[in-house]
CHARMM internal coordinates of N, CA and C (Angstrom, degrees):
IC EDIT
DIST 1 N 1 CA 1.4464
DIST 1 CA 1 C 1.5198
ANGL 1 N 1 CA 1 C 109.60
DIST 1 C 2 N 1.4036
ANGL 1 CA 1 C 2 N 120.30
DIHE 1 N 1 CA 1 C 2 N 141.34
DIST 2 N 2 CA 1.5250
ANGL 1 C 2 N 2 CA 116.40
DIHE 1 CA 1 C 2 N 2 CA -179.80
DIST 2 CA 2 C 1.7342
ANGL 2 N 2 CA 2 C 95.92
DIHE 1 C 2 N 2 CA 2 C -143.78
DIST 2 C 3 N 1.2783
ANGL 2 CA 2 C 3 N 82.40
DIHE 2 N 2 CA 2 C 3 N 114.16
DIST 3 N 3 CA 1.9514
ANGL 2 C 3 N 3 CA 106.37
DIHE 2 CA 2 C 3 N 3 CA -179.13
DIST 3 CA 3 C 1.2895
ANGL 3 N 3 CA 3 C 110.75
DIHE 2 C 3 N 3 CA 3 C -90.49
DIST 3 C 4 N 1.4527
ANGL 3 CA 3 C 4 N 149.46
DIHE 3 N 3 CA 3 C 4 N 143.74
DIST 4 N 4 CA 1.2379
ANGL 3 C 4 N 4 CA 133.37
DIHE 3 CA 3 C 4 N 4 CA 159.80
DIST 4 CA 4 C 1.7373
ANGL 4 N 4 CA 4 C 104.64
DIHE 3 C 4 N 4 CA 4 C -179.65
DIST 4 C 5 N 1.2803
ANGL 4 CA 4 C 5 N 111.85
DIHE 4 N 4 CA 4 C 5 N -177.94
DIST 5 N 5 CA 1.3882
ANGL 4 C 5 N 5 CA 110.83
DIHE 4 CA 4 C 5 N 5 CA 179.95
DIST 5 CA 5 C 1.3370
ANGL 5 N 5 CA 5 C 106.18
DIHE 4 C 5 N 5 CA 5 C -79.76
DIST 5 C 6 N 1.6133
ANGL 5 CA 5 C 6 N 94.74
DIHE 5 N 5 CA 5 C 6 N 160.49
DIST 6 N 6 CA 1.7629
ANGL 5 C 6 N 6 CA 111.89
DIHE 5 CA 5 C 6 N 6 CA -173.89
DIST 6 CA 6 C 1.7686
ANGL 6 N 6 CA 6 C 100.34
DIHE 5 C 6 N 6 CA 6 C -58.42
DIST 6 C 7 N 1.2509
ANGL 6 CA 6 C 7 N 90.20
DIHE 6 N 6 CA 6 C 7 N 144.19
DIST 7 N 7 CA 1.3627
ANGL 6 C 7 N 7 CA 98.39
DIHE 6 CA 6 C 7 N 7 CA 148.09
DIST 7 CA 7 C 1.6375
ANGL 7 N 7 CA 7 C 117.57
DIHE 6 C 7 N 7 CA 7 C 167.92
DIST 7 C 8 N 1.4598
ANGL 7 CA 7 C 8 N 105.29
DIHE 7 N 7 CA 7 C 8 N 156.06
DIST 8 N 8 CA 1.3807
ANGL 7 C 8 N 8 CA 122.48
DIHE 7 CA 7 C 8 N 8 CA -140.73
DIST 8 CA 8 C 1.6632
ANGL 8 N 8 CA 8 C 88.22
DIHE 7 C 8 N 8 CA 8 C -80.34
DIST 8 C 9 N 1.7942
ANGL 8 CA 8 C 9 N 111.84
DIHE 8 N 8 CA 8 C 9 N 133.73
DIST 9 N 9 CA 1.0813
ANGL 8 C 9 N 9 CA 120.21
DIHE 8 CA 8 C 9 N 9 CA 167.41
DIST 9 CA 9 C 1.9055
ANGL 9 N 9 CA 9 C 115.83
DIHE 8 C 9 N 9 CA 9 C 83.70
DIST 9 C 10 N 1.5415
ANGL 9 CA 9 C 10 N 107.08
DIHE 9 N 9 CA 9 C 10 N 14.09
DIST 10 N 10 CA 1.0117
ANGL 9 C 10 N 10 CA 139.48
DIHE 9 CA 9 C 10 N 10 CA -179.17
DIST 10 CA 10 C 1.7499
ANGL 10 N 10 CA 10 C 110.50
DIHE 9 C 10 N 10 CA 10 C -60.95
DIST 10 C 11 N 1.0739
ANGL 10 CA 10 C 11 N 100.06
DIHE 10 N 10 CA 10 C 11 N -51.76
DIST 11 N 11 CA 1.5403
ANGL 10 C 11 N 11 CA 112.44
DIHE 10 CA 10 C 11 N 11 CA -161.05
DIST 11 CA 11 C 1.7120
ANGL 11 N 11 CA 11 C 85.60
DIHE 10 C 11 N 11 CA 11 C -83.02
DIST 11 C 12 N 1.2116
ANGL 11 CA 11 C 12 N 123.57
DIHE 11 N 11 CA 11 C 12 N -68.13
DIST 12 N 12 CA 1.1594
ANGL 11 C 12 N 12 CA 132.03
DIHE 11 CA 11 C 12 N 12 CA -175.74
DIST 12 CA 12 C 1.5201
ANGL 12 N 12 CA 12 C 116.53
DIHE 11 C 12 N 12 CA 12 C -27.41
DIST 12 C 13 N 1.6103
ANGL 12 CA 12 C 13 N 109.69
DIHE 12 N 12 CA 12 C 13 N -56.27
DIST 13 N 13 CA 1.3995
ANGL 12 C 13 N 13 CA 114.42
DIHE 12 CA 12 C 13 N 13 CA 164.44
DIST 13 CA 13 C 1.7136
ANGL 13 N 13 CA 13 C 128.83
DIHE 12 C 13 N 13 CA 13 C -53.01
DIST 13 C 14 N 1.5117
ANGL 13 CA 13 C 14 N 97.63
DIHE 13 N 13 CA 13 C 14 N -45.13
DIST 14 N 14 CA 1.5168
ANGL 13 C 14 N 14 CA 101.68
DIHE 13 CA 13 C 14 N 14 CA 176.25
DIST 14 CA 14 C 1.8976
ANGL 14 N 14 CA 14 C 114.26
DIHE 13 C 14 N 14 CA 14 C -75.76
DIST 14 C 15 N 1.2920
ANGL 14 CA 14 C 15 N 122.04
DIHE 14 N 14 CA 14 C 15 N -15.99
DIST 15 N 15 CA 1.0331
ANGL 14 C 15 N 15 CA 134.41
DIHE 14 CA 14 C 15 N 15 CA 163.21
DIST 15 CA 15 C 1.9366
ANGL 15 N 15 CA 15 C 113.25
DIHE 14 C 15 N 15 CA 15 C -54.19
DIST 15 C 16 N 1.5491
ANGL 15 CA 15 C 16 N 100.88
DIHE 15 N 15 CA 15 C 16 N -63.68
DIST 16 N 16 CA 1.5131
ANGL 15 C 16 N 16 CA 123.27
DIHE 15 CA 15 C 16 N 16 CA 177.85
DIST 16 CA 16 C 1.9564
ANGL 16 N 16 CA 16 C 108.53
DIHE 15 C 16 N 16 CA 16 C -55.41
DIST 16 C 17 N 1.5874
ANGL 16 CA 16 C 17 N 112.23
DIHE 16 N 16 CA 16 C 17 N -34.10
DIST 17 N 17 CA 1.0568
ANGL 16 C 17 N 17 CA 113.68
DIHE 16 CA 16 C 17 N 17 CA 177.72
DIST 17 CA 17 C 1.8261
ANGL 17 N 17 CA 17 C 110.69
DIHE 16 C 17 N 17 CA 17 C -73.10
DIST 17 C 18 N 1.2317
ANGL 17 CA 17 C 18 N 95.85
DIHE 17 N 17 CA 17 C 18 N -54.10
DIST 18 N 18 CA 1.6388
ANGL 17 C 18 N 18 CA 99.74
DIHE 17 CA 17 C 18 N 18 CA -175.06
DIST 18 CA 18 C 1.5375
ANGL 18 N 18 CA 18 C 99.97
DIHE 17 C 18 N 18 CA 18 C -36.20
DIST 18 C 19 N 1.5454
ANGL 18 CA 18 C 19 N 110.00
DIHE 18 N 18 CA 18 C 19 N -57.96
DIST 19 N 19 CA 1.1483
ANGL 18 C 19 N 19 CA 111.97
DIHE 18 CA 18 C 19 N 19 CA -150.18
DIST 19 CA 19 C 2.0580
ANGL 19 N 19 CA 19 C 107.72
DIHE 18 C 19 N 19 CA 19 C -80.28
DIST 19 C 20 N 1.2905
ANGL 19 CA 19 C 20 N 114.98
DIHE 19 N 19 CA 19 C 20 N -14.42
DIST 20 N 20 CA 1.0663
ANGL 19 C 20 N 20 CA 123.23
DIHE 19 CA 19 C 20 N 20 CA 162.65
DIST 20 CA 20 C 1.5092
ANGL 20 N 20 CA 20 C 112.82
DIHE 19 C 20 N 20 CA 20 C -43.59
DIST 20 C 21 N 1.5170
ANGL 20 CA 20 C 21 N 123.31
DIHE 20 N 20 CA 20 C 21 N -63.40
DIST 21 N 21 CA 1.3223
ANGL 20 C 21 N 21 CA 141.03
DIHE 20 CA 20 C 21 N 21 CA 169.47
DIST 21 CA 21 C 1.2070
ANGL 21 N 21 CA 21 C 128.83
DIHE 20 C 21 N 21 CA 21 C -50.23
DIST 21 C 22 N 1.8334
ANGL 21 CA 21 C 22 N 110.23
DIHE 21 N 21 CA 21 C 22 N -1.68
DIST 22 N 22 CA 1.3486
ANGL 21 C 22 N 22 CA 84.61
DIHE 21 CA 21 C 22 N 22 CA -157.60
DIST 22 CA 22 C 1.1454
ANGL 22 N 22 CA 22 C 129.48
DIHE 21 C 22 N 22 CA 22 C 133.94
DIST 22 C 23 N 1.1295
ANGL 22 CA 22 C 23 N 133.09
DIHE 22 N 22 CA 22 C 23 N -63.87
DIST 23 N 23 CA 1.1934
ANGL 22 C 23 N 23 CA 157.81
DIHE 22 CA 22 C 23 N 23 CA -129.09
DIST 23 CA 23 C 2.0050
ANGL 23 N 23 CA 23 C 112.17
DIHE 22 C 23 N 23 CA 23 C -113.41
DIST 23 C 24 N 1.3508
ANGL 23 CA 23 C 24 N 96.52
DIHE 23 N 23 CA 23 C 24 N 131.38
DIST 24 N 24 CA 1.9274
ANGL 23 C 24 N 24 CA 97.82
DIHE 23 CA 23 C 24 N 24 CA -170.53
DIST 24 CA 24 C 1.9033
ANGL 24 N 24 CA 24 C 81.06
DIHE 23 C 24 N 24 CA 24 C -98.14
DIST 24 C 25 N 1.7092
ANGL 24 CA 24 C 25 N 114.35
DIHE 24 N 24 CA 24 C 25 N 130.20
DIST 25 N 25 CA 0.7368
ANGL 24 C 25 N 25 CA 103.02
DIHE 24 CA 24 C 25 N 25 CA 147.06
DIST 25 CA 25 C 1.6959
ANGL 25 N 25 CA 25 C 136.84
DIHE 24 C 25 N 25 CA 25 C -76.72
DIST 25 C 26 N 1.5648
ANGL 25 CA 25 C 26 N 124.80
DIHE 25 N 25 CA 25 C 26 N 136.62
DIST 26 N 26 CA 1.7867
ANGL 25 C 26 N 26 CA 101.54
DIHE 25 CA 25 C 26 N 26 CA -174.81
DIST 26 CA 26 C 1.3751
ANGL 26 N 26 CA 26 C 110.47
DIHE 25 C 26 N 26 CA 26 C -85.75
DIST 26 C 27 N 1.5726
ANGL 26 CA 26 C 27 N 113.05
DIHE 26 N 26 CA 26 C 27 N -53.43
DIST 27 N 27 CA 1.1336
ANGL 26 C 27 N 27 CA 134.96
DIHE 26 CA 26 C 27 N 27 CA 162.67
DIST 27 CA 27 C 1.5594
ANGL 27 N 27 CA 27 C 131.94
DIHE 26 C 27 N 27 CA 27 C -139.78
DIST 27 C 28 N 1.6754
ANGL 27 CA 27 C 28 N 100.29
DIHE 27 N 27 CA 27 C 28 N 148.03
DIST 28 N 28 CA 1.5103
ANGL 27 C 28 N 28 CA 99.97
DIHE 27 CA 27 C 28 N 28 CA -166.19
DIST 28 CA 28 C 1.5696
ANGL 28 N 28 CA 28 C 93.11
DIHE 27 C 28 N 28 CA 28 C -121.24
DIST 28 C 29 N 1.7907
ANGL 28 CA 28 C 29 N 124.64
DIHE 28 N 28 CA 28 C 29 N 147.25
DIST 29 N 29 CA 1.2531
ANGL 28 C 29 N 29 CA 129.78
DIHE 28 CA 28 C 29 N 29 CA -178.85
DIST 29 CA 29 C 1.3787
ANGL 29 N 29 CA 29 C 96.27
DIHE 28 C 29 N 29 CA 29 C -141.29
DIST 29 C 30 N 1.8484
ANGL 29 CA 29 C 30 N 119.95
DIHE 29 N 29 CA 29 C 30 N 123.05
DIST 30 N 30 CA 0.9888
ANGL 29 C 30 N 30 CA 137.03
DIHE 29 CA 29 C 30 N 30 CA -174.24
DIST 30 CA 30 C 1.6448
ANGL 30 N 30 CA 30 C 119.00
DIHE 29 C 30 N 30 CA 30 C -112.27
DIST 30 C 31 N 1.0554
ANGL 30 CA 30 C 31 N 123.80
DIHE 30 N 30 CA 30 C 31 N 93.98
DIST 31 N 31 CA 1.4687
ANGL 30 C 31 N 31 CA 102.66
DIHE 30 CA 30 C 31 N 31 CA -172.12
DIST 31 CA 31 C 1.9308
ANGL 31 N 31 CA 31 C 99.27
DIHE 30 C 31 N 31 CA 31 C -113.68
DIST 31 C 32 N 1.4395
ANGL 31 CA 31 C 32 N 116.45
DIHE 31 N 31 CA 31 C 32 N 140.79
DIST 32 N 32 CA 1.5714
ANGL 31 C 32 N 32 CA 109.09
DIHE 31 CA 31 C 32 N 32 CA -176.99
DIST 32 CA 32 C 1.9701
ANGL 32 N 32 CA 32 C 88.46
DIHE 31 C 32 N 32 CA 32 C -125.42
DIST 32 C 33 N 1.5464
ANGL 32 CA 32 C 33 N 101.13
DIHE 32 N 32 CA 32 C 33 N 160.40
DIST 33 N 33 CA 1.0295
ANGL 32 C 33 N 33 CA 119.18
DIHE 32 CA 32 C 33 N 33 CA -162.09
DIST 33 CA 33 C 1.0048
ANGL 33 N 33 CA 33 C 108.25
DIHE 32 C 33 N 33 CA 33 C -172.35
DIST 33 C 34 N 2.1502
ANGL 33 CA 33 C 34 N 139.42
DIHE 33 N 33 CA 33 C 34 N 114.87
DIST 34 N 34 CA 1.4299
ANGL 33 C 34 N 34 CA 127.09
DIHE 33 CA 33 C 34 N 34 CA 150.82
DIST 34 CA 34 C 1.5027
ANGL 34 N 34 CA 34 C 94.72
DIHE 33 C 34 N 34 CA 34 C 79.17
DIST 34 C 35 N 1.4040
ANGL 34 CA 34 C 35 N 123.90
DIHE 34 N 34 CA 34 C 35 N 32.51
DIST 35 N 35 CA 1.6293
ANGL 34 C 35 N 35 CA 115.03
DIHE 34 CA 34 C 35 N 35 CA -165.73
DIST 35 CA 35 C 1.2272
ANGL 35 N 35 CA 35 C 139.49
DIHE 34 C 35 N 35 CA 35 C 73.88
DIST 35 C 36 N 1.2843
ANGL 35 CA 35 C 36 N 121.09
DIHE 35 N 35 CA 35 C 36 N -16.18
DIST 36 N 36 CA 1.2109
ANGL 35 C 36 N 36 CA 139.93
DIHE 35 CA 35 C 36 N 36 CA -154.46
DIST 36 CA 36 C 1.7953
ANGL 36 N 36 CA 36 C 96.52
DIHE 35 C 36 N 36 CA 36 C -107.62
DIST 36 C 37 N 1.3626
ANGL 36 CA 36 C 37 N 94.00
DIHE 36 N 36 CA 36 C 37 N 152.68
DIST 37 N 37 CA 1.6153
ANGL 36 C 37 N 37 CA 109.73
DIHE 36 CA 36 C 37 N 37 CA 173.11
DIST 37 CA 37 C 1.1833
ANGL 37 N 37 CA 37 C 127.88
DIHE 36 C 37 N 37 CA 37 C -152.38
DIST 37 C 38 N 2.0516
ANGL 37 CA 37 C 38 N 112.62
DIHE 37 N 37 CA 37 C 38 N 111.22
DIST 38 N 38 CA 1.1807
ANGL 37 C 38 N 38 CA 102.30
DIHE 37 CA 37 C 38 N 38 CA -149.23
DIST 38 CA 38 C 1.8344
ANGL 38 N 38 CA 38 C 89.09
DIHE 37 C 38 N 38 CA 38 C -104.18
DIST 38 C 39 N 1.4938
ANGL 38 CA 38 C 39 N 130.83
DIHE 38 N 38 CA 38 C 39 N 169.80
DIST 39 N 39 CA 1.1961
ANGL 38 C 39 N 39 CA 111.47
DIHE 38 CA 38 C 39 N 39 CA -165.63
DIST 39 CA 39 C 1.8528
ANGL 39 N 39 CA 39 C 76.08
DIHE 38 C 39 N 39 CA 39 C -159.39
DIST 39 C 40 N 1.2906
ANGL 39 CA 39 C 40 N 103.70
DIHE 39 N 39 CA 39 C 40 N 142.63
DIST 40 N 40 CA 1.6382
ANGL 39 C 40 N 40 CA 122.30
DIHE 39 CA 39 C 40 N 40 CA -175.68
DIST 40 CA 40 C 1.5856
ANGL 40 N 40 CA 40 C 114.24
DIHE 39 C 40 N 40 CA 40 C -128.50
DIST 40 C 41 N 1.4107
ANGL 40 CA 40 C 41 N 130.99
DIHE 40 N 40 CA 40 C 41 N 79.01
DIST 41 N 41 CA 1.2655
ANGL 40 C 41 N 41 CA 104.53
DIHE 40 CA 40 C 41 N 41 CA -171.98
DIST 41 CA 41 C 1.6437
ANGL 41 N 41 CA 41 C 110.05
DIHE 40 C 41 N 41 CA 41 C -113.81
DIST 41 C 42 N 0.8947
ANGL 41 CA 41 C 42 N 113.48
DIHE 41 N 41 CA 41 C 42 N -177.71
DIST 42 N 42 CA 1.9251
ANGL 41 C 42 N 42 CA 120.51
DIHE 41 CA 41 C 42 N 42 CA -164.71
DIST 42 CA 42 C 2.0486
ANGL 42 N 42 CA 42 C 86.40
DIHE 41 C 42 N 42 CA 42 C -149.21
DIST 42 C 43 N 1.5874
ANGL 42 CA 42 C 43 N 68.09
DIHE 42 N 42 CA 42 C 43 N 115.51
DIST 43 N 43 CA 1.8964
ANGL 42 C 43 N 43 CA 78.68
DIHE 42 CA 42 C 43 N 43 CA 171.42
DIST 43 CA 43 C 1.5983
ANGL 43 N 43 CA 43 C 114.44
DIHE 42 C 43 N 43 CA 43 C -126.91
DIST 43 C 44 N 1.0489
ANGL 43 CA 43 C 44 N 119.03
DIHE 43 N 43 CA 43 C 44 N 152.84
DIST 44 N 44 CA 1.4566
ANGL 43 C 44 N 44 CA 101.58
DIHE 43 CA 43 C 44 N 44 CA 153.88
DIST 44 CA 44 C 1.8072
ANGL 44 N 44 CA 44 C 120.04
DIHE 43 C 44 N 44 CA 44 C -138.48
DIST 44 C 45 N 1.8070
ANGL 44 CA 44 C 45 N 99.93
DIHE 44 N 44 CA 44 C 45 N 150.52
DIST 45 N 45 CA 1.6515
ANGL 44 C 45 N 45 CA 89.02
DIHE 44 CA 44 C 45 N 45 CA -173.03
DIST 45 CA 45 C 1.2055
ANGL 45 N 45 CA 45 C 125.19
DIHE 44 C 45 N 45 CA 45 C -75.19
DIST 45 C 46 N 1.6208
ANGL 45 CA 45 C 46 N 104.26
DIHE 45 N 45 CA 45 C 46 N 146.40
DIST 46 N 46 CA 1.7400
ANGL 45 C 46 N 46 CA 118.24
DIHE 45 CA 45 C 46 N 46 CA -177.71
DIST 46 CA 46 C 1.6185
ANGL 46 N 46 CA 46 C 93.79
DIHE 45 C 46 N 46 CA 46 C -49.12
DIST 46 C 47 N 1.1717
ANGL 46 CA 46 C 47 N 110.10
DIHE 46 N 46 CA 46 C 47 N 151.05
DIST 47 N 47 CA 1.2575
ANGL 46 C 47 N 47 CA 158.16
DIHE 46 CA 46 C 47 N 47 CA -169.96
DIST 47 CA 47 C 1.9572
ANGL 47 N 47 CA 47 C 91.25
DIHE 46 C 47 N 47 CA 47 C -79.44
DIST 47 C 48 N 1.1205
ANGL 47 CA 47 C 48 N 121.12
DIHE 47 N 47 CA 47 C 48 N -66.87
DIST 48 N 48 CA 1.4998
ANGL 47 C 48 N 48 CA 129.54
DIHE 47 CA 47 C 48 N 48 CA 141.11
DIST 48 CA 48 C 1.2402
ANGL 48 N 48 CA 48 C 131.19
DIHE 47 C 48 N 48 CA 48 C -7.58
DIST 48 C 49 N 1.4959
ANGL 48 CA 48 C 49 N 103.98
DIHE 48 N 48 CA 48 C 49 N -60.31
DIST 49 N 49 CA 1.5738
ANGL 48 C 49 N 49 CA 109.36
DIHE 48 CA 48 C 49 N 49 CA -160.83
DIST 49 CA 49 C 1.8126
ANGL 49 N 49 CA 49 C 101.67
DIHE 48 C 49 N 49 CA 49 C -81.29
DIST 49 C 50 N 1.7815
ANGL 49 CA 49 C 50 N 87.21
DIHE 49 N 49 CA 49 C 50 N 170.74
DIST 50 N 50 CA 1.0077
ANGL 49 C 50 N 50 CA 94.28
DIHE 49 CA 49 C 50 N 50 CA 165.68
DIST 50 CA 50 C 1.9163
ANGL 50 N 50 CA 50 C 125.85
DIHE 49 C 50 N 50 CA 50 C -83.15
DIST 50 C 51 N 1.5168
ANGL 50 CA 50 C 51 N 137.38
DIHE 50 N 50 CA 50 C 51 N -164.96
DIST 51 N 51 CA 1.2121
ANGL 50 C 51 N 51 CA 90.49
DIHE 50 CA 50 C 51 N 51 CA -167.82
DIST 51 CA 51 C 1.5970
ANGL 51 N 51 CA 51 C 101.93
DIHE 50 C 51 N 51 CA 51 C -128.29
DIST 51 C 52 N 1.2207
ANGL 51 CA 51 C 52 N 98.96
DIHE 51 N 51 CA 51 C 52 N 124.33
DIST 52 N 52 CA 1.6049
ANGL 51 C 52 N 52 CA 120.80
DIHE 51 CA 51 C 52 N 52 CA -170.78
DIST 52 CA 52 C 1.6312
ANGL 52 N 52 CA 52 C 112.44
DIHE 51 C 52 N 52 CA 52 C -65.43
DIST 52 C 53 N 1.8194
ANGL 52 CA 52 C 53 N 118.22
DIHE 52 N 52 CA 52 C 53 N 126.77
DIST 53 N 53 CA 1.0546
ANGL 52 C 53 N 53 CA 142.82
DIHE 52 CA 52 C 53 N 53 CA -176.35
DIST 53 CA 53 C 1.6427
ANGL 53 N 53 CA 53 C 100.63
DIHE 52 C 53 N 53 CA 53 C -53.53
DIST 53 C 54 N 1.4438
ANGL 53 CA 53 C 54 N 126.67
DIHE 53 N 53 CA 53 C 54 N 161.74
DIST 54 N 54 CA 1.5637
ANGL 53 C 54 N 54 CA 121.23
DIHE 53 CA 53 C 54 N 54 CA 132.86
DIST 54 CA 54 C 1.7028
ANGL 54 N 54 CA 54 C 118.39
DIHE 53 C 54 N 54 CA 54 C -48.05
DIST 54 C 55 N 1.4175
ANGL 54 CA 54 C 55 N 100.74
DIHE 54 N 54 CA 54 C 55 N -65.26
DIST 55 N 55 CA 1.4472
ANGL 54 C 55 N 55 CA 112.39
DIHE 54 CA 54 C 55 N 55 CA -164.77
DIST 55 CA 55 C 1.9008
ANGL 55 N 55 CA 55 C 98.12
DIHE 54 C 55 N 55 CA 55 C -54.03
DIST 55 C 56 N 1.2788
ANGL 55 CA 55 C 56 N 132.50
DIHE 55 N 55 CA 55 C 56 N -27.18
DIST 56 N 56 CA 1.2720
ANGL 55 C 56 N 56 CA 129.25
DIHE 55 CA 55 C 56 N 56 CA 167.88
DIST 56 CA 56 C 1.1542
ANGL 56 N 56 CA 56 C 111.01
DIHE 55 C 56 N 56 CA 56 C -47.20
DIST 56 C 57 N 1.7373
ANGL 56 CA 56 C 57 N 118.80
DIHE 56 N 56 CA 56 C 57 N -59.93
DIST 57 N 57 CA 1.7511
ANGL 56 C 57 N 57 CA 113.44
DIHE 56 CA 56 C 57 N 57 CA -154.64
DIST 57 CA 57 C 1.6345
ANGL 57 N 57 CA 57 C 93.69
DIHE 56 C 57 N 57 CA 57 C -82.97
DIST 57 C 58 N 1.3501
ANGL 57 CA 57 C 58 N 112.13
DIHE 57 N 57 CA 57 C 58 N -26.55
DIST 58 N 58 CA 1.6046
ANGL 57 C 58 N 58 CA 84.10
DIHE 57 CA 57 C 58 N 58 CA 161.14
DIST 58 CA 58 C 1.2072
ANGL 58 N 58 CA 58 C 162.47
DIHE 57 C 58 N 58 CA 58 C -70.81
DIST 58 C 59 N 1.7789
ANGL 58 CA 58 C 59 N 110.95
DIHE 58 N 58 CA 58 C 59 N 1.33
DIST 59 N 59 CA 0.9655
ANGL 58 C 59 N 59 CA 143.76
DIHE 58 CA 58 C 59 N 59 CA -138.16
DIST 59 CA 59 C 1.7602
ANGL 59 N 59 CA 59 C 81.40
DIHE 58 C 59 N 59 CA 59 C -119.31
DIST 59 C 60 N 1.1136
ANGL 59 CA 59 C 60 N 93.09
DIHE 59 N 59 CA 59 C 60 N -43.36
DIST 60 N 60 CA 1.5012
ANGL 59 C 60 N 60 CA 94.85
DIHE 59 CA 59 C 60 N 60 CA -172.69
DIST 60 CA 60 C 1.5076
ANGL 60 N 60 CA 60 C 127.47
DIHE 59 C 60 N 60 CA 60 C -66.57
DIST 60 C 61 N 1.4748
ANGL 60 CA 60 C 61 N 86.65
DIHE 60 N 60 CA 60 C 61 N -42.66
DIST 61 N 61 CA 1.6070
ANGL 60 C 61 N 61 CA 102.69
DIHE 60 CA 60 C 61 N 61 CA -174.45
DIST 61 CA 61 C 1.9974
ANGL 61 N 61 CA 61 C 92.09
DIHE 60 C 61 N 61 CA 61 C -74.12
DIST 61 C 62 N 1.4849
ANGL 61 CA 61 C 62 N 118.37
DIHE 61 N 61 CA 61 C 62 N -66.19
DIST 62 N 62 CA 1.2342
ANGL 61 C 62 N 62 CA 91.47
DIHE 61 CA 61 C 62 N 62 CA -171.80
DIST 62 CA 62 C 1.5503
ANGL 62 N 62 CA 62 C 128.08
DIHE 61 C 62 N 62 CA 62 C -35.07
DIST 62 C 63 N 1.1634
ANGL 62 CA 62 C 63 N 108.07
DIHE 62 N 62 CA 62 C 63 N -44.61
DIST 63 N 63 CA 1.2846
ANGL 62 C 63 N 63 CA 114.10
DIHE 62 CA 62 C 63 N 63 CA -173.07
DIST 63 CA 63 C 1.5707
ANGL 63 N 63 CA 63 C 108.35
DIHE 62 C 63 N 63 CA 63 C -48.46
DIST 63 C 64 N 1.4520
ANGL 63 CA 63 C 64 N 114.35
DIHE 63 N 63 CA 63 C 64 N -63.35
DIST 64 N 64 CA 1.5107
ANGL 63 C 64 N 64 CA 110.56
DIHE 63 CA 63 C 64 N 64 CA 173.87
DIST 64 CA 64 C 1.2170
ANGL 64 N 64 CA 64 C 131.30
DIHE 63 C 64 N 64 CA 64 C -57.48
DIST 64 C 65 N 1.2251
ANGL 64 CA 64 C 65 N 113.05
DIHE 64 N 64 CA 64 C 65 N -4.29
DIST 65 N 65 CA 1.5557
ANGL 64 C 65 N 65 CA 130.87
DIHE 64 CA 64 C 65 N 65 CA -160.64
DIST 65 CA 65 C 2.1235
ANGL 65 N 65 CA 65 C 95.05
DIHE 64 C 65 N 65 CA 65 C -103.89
DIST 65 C 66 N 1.4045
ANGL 65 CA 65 C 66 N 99.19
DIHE 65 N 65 CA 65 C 66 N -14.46
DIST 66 N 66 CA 1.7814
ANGL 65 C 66 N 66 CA 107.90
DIHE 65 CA 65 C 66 N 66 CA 162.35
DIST 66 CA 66 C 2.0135
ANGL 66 N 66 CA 66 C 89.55
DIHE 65 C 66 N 66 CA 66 C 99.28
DIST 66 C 67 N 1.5226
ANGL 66 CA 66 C 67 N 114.31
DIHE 66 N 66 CA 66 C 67 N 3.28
DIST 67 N 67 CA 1.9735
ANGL 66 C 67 N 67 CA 101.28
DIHE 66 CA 66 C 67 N 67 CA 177.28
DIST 67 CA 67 C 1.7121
ANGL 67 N 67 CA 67 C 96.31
DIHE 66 C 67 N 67 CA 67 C -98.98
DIST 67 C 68 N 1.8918
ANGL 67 CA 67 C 68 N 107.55
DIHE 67 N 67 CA 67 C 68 N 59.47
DIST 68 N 68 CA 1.6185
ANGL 67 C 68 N 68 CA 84.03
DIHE 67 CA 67 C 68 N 68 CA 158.46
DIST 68 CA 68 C 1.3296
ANGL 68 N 68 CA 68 C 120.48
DIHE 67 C 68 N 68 CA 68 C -57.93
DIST 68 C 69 N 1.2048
ANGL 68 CA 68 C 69 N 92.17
DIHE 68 N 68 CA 68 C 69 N 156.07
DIST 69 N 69 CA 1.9196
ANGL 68 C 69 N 69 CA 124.45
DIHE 68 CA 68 C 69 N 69 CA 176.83
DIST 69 CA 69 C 1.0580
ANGL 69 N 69 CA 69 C 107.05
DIHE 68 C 69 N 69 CA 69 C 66.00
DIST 69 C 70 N 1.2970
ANGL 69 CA 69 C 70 N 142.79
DIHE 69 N 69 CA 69 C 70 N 6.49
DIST 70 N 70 CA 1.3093
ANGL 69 C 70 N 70 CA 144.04
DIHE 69 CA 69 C 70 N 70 CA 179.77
DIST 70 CA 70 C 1.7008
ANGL 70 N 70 CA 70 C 121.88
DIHE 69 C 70 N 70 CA 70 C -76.54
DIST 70 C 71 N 1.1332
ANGL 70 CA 70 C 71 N 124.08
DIHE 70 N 70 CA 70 C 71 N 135.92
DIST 71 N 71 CA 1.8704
ANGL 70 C 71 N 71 CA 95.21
DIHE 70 CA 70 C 71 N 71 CA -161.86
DIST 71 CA 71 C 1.6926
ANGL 71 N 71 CA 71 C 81.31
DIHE 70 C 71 N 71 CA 71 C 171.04
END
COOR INIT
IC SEED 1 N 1 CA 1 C
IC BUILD
């Protein structure tokens, strides 16, 4: 799950990240509310890739999500 404030081109980025890593998105569920944007996705890694940590995609998403270095 990745919670955070709205913002435009949000999903798009965390989409571009998944897939940076690796990663097939299966499905993504976006619901916004009061500013807020909660986003649920289920990925799984390419068959290809090499094989991506937890602590990686989180690193990632904070970052796009605007909490660099945060971790």
């Amino acid at each position: 799950h990745m919670f955070c404030a709205r913002r435009p081109g949000l999903l798009l980025s965390a989409m571009r990240a998944l897939d940076g890593l690796g990663l097939d998105v299966q499905q993504a569920v976006i619901s916004c509310f009061n500013g807020f944007a909660l986003d649920v996705f289920q990925a799984e890694q390419s068959k290809e890739g090499l094989e991506v940590l937890p602590e990686q995609i989180k690193a990632v998403l904070l970052n796009i999500a605007g909490f660099h270095g945060v971790m």
